[in-house]
VOVO-607608 format. One record per residue (C-alpha): residue in three letters; x, y, z. Coordinates in nm, 3 decimals, padded with zeros to 5 digits. Example, Ala and Ser with C-alpha at 12.3 -4.5 7.8 and 13.67 -1.06 7.14 Angstrom:
<r r="Ala" x="01.230" y="-00.450" z="00.780"/>
<r r="Ser" x="01.367" y="-00.106" z="00.714"/>
//
This chain:
<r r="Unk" x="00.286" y="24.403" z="23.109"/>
<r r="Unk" x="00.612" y="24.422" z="23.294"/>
<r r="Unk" x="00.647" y="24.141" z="23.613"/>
<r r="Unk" x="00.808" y="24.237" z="23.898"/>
<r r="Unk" x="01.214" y="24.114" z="23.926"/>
<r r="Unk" x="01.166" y="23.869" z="24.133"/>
<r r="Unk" x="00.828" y="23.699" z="24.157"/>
<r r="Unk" x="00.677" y="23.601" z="24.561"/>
<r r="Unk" x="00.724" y="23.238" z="24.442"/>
<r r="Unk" x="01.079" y="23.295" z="24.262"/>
<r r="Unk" x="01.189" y="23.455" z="24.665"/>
<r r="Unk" x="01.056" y="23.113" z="24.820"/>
<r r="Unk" x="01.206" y="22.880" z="24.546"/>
<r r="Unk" x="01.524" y="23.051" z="24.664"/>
<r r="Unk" x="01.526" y="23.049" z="25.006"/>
<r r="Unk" x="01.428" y="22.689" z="25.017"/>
<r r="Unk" x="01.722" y="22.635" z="24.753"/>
<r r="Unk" x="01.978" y="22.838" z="25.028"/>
<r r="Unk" x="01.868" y="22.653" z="25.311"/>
<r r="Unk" x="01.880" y="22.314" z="25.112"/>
<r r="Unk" x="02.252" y="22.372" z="25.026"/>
<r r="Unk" x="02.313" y="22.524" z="25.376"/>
<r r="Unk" x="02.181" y="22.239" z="25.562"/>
<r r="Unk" x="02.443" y="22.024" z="25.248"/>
<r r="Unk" x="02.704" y="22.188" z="25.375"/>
<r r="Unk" x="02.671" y="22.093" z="25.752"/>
<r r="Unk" x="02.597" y="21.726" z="25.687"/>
<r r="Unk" x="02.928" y="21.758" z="25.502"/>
<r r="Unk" x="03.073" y="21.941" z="25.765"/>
<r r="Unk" x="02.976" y="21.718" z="26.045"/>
<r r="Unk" x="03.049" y="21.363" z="25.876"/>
<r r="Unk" x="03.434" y="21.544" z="25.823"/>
<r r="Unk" x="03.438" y="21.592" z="26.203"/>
<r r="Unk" x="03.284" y="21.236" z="26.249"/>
<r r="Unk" x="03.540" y="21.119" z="26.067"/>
<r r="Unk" x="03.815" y="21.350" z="26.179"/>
<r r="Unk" x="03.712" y="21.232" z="26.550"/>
<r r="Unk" x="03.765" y="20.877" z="26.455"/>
<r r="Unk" x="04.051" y="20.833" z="26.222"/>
<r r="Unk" x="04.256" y="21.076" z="26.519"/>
<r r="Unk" x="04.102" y="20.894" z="26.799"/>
<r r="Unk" x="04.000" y="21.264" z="26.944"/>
<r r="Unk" x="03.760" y="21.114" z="27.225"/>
<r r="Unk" x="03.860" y="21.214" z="27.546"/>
<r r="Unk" x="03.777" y="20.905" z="27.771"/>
<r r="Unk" x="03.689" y="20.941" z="28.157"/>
<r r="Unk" x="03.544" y="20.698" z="28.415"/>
<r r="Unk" x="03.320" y="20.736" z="28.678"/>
<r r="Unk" x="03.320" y="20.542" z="29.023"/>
<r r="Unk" x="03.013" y="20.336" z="29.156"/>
<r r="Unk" x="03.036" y="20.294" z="29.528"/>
<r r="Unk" x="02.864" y="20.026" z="29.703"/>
<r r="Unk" x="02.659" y="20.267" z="29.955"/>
<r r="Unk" x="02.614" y="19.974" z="30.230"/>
<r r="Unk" x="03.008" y="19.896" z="30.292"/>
<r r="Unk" x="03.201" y="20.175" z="30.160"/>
<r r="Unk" x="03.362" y="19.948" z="29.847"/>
<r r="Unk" x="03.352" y="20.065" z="29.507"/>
<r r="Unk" x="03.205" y="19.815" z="29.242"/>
<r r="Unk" x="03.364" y="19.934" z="28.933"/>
<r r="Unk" x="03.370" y="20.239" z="28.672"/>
<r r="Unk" x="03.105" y="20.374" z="28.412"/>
<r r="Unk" x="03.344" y="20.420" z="28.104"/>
<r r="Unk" x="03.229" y="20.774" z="27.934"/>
<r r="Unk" x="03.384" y="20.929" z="27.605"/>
<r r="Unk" x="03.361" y="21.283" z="27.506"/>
<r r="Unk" x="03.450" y="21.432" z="27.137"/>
<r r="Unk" x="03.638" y="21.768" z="27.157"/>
<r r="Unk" x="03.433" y="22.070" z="27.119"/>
<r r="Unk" x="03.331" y="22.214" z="26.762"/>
<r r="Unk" x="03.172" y="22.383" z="26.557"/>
<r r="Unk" x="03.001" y="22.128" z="26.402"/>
<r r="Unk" x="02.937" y="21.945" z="26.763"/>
<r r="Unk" x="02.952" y="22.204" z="27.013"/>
<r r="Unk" x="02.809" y="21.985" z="27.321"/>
<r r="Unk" x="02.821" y="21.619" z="27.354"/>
<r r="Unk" x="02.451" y="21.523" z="27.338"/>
<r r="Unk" x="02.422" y="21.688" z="26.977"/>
<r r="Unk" x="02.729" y="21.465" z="26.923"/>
<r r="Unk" x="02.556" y="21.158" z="26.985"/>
<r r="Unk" x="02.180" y="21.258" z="26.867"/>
<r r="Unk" x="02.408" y="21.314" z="26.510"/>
<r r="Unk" x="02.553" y="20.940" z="26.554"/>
<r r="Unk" x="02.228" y="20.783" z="26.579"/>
<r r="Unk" x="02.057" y="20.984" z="26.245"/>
<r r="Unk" x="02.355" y="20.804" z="26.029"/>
<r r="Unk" x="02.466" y="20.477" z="25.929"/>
<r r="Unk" x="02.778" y="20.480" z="26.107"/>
<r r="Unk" x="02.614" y="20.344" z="26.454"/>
<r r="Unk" x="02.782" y="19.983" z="26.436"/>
<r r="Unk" x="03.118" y="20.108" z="26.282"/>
<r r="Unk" x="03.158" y="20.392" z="26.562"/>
<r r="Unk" x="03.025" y="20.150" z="26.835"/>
<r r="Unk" x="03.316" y="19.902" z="26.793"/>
<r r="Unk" x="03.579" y="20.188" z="26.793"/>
<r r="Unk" x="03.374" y="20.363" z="27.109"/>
<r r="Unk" x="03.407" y="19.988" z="27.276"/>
<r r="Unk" x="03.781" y="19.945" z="27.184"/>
<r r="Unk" x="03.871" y="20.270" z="27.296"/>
<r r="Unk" x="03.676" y="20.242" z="27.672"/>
<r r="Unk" x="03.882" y="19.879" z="27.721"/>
<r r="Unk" x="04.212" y="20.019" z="27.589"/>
<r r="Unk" x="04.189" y="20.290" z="27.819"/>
<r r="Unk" x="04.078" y="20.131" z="28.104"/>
<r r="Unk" x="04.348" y="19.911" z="28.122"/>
<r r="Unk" x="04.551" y="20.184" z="28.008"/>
<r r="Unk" x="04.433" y="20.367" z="28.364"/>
<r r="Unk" x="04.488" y="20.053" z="28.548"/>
<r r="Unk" x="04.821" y="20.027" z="28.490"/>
<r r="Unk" x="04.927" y="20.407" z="28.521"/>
<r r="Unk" x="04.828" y="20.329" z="28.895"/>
<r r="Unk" x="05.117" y="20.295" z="29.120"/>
<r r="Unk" x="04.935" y="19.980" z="29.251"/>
<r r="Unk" x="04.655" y="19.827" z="29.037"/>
<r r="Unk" x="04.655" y="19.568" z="29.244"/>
<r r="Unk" x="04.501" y="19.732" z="29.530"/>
<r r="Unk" x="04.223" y="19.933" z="29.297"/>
<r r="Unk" x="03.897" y="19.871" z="29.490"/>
<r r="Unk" x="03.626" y="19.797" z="29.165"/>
<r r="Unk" x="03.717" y="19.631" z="28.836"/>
<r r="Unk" x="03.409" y="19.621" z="28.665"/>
<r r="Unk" x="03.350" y="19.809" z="28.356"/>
<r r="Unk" x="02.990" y="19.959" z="28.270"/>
<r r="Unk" x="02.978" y="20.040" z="27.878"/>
<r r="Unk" x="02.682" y="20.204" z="27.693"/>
<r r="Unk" x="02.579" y="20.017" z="27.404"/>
<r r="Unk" x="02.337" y="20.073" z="27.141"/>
<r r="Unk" x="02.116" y="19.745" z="27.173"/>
<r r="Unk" x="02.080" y="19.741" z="26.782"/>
<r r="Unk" x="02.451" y="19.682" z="26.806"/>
<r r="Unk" x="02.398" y="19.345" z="27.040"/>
<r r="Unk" x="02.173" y="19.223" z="26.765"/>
<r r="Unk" x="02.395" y="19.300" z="26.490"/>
<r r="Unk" x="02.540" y="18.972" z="26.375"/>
<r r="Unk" x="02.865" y="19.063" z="26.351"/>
<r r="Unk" x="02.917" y="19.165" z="26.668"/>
<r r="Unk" x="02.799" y="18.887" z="26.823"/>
<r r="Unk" x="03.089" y="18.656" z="26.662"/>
<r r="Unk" x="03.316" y="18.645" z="26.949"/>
<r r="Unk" x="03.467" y="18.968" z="26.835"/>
<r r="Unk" x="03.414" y="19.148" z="27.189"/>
<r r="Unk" x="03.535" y="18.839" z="27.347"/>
<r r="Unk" x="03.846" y="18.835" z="27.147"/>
<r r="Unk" x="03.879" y="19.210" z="27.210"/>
<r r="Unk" x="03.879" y="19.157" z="27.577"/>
<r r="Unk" x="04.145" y="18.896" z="27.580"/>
<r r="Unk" x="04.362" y="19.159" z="27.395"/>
<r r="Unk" x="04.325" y="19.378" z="27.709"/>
<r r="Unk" x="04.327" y="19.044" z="28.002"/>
<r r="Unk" x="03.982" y="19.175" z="28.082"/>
<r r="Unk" x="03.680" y="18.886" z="28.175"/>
<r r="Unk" x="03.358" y="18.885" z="28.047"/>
<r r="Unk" x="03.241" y="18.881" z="28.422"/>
<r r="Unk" x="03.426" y="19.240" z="28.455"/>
<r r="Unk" x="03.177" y="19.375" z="28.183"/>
<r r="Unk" x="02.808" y="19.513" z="28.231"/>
<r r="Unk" x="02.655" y="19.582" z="27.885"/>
<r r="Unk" x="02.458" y="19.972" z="27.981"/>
<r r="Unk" x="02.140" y="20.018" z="27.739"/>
<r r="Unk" x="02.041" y="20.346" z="27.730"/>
<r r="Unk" x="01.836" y="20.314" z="27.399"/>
<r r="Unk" x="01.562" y="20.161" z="27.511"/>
<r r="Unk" x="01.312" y="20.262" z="27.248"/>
<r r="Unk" x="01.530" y="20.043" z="27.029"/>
<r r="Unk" x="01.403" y="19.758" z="27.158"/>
<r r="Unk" x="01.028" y="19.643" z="26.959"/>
<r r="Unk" x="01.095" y="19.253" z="27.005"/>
<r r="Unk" x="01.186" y="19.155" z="27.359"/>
<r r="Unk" x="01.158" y="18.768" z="27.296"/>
<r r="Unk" x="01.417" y="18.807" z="27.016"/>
<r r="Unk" x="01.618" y="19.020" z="27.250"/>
<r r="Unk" x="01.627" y="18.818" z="27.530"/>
<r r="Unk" x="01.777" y="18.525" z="27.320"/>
<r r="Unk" x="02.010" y="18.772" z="27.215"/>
<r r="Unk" x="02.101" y="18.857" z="27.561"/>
<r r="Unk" x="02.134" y="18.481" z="27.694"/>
<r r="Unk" x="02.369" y="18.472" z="27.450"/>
<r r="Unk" x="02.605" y="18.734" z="27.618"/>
<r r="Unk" x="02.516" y="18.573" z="27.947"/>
<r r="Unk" x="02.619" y="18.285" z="27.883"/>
<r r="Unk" x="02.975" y="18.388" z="27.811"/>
<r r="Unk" x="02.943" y="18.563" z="28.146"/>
<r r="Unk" x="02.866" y="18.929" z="28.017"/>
<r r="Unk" x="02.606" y="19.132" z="28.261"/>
<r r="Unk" x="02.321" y="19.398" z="28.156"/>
<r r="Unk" x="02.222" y="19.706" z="28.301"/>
<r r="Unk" x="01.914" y="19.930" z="28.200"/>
<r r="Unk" x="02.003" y="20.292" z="28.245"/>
<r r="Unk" x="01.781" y="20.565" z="28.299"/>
<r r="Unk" x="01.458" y="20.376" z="28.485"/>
<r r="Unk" x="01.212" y="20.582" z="28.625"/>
<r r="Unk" x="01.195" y="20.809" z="28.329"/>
<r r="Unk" x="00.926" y="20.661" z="28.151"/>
<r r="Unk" x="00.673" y="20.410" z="28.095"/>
<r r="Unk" x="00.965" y="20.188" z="27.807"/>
<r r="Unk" x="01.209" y="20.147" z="28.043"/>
<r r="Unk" x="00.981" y="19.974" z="28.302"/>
<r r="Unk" x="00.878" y="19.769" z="28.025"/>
<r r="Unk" x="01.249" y="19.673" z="27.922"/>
<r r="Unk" x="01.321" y="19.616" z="28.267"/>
<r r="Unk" x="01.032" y="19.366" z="28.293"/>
<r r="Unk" x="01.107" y="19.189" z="28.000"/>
<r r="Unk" x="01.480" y="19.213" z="28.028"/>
<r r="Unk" x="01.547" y="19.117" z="28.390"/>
<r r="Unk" x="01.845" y="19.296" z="28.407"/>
<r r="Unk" x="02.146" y="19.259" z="28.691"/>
<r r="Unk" x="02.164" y="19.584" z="28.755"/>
<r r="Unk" x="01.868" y="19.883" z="28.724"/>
<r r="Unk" x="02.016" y="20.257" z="28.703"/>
<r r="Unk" x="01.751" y="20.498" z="28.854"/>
<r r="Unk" x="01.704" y="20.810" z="28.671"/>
<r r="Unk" x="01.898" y="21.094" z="28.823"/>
<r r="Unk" x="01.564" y="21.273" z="28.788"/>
<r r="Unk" x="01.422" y="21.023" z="29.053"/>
<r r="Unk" x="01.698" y="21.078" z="29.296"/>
<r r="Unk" x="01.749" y="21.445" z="29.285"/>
<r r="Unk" x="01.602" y="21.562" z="29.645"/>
<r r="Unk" x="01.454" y="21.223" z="29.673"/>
<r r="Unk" x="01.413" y="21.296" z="30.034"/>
<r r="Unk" x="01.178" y="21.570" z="29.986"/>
<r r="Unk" x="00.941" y="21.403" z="29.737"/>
<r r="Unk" x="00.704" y="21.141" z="29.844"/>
<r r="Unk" x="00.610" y="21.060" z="29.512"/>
<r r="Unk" x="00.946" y="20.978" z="29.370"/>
<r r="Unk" x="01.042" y="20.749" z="29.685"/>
<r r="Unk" x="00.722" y="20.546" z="29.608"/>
<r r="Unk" x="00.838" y="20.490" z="29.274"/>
<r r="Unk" x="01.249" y="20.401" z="29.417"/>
<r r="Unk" x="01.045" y="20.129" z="29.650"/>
<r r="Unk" x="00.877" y="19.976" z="29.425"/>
<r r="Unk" x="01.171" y="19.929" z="29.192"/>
<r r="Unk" x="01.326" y="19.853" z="29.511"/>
<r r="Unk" x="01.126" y="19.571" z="29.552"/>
<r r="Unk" x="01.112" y="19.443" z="29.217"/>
<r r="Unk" x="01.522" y="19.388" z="29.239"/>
<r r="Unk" x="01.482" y="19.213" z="29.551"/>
<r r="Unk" x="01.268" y="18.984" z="29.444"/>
<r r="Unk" x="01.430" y="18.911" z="29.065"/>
<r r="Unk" x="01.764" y="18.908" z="29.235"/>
<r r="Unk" x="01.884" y="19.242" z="29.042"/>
<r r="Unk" x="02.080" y="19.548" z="29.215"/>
<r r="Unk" x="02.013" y="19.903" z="29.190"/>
<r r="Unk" x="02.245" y="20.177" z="29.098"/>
<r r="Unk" x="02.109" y="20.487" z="29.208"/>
<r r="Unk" x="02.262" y="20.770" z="28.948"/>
<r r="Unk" x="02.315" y="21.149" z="29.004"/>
<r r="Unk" x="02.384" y="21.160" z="29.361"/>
<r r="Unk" x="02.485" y="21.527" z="29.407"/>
<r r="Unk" x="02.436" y="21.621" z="29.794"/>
<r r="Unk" x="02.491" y="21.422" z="30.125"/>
<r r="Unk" x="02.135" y="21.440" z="30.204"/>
<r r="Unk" x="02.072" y="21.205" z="29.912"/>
<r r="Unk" x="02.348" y="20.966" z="29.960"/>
<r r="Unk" x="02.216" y="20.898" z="30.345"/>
<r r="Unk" x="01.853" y="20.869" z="30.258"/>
<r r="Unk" x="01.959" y="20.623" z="29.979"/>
<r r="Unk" x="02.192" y="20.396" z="30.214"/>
<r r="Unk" x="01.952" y="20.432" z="30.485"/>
<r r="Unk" x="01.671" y="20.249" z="30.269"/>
<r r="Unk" x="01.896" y="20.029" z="30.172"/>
<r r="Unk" x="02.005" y="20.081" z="29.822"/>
<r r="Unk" x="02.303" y="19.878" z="29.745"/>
<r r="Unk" x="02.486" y="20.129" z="29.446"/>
<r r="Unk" x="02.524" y="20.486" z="29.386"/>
<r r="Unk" x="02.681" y="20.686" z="29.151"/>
<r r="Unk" x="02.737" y="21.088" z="29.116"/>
<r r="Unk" x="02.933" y="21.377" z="29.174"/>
<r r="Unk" x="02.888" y="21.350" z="29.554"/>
<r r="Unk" x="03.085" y="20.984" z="29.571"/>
<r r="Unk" x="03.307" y="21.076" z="29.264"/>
<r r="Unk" x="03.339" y="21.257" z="28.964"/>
<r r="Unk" x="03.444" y="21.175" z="28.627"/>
<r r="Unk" x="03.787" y="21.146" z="28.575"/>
<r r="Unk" x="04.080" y="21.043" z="28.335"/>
<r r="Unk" x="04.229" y="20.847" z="28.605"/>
<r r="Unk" x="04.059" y="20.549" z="28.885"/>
<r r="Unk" x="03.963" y="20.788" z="29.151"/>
<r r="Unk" x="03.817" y="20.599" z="29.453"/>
<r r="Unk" x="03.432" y="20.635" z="29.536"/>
<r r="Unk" x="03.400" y="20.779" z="29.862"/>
<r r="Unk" x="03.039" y="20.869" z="30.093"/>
<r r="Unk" x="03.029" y="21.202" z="30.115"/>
<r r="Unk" x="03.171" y="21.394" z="30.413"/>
<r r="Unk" x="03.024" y="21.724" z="30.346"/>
<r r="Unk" x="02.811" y="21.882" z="30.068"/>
<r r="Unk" x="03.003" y="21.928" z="29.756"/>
<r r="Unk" x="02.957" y="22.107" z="29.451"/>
<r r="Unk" x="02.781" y="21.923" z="29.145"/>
<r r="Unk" x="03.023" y="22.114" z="28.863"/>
<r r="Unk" x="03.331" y="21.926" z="28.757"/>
<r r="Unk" x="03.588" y="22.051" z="28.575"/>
<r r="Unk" x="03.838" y="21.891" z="28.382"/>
<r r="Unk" x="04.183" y="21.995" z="28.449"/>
<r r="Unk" x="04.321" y="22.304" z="28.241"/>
<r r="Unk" x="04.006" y="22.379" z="28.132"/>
<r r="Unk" x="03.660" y="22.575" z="28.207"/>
<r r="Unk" x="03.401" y="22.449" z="28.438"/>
<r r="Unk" x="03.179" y="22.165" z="28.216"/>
<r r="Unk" x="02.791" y="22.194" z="28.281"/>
<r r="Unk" x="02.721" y="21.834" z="28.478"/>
<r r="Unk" x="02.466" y="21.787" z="28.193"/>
<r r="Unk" x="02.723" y="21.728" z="27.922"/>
<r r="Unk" x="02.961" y="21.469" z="28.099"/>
<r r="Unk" x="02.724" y="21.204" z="28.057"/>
<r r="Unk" x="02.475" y="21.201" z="27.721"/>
<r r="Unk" x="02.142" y="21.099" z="27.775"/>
<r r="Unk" x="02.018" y="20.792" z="27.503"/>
<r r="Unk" x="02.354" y="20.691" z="27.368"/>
<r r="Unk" x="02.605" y="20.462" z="27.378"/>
<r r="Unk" x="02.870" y="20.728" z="27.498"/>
//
C-alpha cells in the first residue's frame, strides 16, 4: 500500500516546526534591537508640562522616552509590553532612569535662563518591582541624582504597574523608605479599574493621576464626574493632589479648574517636547495630534505607553 507524500500529521508537525523557528527568529530579532537601543542610547527623550490649573504655575515635567521605530518594535506600547515579558526589566530601568535625569538637566541648561523655568519637578515611571529590587534601593538613585545636582524632593516615583503590586504592607515599607530620603509617589492611571483604587488606598500616594479615560468630555458624563469627586474627596482628606491627565479641549480644562482640581496635564496645556515648554490654560481649542519636528504626525496614543515605566 503506497501512503500519501506527506501524511495530514507530517503537514501539522511542519507548520508547528515553521512557526516555532519563525517566532526564534523574532525573539532574536527583537532582543538585537533591545540591545541595539541600549548600547546606542537610541531613546528619544521628551517631557511633558503639568500646570497647576488654580494659579497658572507649572509644577514640573513627566519625563517620557520613546525607542525609534522598527521593524521589530513598530509602536511604542509593543516596545514596552516586549520589556516586561524578559528579564531585562531592572537592567533597562536603571538606564531608562539615567537617561530621563541626564536629559533633564541636559534641557535645563540648553535654556537661555534656567533660572527662571517655572516647575522643577521630575515625574518618572517606574516599574514597582524595580523599588523592591534590592539593589536599587542602595543609595544608587540617590547617588545618581547628585551626579545631575537634582534633590530627592524634585522626584515623584510614577507607578503605572499596578498589578505588580500583591503585598502592600511589604510595599509600603518599601516606600517609607524612599520617603524618607524625601522621594514622592504618584499612582498613574486611577479610575481605570478596580487595582488602582486599591493601590491608591493602600499606598496613600502624594499625587493621584486620573485616567485620561475619566477626563475625556468629563463635562458631558455624569457618571465619570461622580467618580473625579469622590477621588476628589479622598485627596482632600489624605492630604494628596490630583493630576488630571489627557486634557485635550478647553471645555475640559475649565470644568476641571472650576471644581477645583489642583493639576492637569495634556495636549491642551502642553505637549510633549524635547525642550521645557511652559504649561499654559488653554486660549482656544487646539488640536490633540503632536508632531515631532521633521517628522509625520504621531497618533497621541503612542507618546505616552500605557503600564510601563516609559
Amino acid at each position: 500500500m503506497k501512503l500519501p507524500l506527506l501524511m495530514p500529521w507530517m503537514a501539522a508537525a511542519w507548520g508547528d516546526l515553521l512557526e516555532s523557528i519563525l517566532s526564534s527568529a523574532r525573539a532574536y530579532g527583537r532582543s538585537r534591537e533591545l540591545h541595539r537601543i541600549v548600547q546606542g542610547r537610541k531613546l528619544s527623550t521628551f517631557f511633558q508640562p503639568i500646570l497647576n490649573l488654580q494659579s497658572g504655575e507649572c509644577l514640573g515635567y513627566e519625563v517620557l522616552n520613546r525607542p525609534p521605530v522598527s521593524g521589530s518594535f513598530p509602536n511604542t506600547e509593543m516596545f514596552y509590553d516586549y520589556i516586561g515579558q524578559t528579564n531585562r526589566v531592572f537592567a533597562f530601568e536603571r538606564y531608562c532612569r539615567e537617561t530621563s535625569f541626564e536629559r533633564f538637566e541636559a534641557a535645563r541648561r540648553r535654556a537661555r535662563q534656567p533660572e527662571d523655568i517655572q516647575g522643577d519637578v521630575v515625574f518618572i515611571n517606574v516599574h514597582p518591582l524595580v523599588l523592591t529590587d534590592s539593589a536599587y534601593r542602595s543609595g544608587e538613585t540617590v547617588r545618581l541624582l547628585k551626579r545631575y545636582g537634582l534633590p530627592p524632593e524634585r522626584v515623584v516615583f510614577e507607578l503605572t504597574e499596578k498589578q505588580a503590586v500583591t503585598d502592600y504592607a511589604e510595599f509600603e515599607r518599601v516606600l517609607s523608605h524612599y520617603r524618607a530620603q524625601g522621594f514622592r509617589i504618584a499612582v498613574d492611571d486611577a479610575g481605570s479599574g478596580y487595582s488602582s483604587l486599591k493601590t491608591i488606598v493602600n499606598l496613600k500616594p502624594e499625587f493621584i493621576k486620573l485616567d485620561k479615560s475619566l477626563i475625556r468630555d468629563l463635562h458631558e458624563h455624569e457618571d465619570r464626574r461622580r467618580i473625579v469627586k469622590l477621588l476628589q474627596e479622598f485627596a482632600q482628606g489624605s492630604g494628596t493632589s490630583i493630576i488630571a491627565e489627557g486634557i485635550e479641549s478647553r471645555a475640559e480644562a475649565e470644568f476641571l479648574r472650576a471644581e477645583g482640581i489642583e493639576y492637569g496635564q495634556g495636549y491642551a496645556l502642553g505637549r510633549p517636547d524635547a525642550e521645557l515648554k511652559p504649561a499654559a490654560f488653554p486660549e482656544e481649542e487646539r488640536m490633540a495630534v503632536w508632531t515631532e519636528p521633521g517628522k509625520n504626525p504621531i497618533p497621541k496614543a503612542d507618546i505616552k505607553p500605557r503600564g510601563r515605566f516609559a
